[in-house]
C-alpha positions as CSV (number, residue, x, y, z in Angstrom):
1,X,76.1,135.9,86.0
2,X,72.7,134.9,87.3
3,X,71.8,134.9,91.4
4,X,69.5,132.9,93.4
5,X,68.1,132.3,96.5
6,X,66.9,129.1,96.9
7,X,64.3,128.6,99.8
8,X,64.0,125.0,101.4
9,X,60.6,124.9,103.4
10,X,61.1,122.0,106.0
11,X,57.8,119.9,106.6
12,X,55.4,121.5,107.8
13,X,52.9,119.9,110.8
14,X,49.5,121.0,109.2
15,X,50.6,120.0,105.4
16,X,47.3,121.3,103.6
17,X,47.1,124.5,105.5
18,X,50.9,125.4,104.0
19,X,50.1,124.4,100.6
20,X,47.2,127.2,100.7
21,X,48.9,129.2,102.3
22,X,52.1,129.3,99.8
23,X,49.9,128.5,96.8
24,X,46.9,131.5,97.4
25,X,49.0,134.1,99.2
26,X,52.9,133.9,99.2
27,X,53.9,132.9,95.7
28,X,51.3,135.5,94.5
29,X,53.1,137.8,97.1
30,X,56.8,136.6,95.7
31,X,56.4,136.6,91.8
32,X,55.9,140.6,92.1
33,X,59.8,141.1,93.6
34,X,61.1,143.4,91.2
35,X,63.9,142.4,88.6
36,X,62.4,138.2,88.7
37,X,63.6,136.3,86.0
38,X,62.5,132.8,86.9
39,X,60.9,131.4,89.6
40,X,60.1,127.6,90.2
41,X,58.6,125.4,92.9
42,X,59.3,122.0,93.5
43,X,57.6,119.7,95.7
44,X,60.0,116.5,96.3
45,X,58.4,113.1,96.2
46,X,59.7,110.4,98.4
47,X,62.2,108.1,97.1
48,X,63.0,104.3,98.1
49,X,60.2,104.7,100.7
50,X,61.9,107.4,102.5
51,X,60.6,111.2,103.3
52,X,61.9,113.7,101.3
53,X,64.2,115.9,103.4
54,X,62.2,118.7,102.6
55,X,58.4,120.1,101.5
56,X,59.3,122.1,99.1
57,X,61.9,123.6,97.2
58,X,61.6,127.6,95.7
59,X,64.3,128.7,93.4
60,X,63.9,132.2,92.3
61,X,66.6,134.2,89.8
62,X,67.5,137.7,88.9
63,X,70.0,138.8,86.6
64,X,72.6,139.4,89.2
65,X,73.3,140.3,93.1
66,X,72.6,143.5,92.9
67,X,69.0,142.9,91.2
68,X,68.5,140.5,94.0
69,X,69.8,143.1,96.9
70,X,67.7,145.5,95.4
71,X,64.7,143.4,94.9
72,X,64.9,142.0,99.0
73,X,64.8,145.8,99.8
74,X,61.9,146.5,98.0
75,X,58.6,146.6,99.9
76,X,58.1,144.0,97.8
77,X,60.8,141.9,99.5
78,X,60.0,143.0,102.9
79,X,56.3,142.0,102.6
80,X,57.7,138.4,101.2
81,X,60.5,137.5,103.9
82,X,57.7,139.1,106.5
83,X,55.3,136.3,105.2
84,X,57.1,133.2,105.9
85,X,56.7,133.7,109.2
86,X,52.8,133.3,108.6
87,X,53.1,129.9,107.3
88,X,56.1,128.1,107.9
89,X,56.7,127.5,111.3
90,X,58.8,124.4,111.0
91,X,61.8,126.6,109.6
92,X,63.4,127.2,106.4
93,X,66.9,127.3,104.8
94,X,67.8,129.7,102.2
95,X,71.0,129.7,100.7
96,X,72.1,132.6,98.1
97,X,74.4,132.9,95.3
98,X,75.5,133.2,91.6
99,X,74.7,130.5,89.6
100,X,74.9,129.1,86.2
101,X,74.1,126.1,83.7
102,X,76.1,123.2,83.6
103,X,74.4,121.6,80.4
């Protein structure tokens, strides 16, 4: 069965300076994790005039936990989890865990 970890980036203050920053130097920096089957951004859009409850949305997939444990331990992984800190300051939640198609 597939894993994820799915990233929520809460909003940031300087909006434009995290869209560089994710677009030019972390996704770049988290598409190299070793053992990536899929990875997808999101960017909610407000609905019934109300804010999104989050910036962005990262799901990325691997075959299965252990690709995932292995890939997070990689110096690839390291380098990734150390760059959030550069550019999202407002916090994140990541959640982790198999998943698998309902349709």
């Amino acid at each position: 069965m597939a894993f994820q970890l799915i990233v929520l980036y809460h909003h940031p203050e300087d909006v434009a300076a995290f869209d560089k920053h994710y677009d030019e130097i972390h996704a770049p920096l988290a598409a190299k994790l070793p053992g990536l089957r899929a990875y997808t951004v999101q960017r909610p859009v407000a609905g019934g005039g109300q804010r999104p409850a989050y910036h962005l949305v990262a799901v990325l997939t691997w075959d299965d936990e252990q690709s995932f444990l292995a890939a997070m331990a990689s110096d690839e992984g390291q380098a990734a989890v150390a760059d959030v800190g550069e550019f999202a300051g407002s916090g994140v939640t990541m959640t982790t865990g198999p998943s698998g198609s309902v349709l």
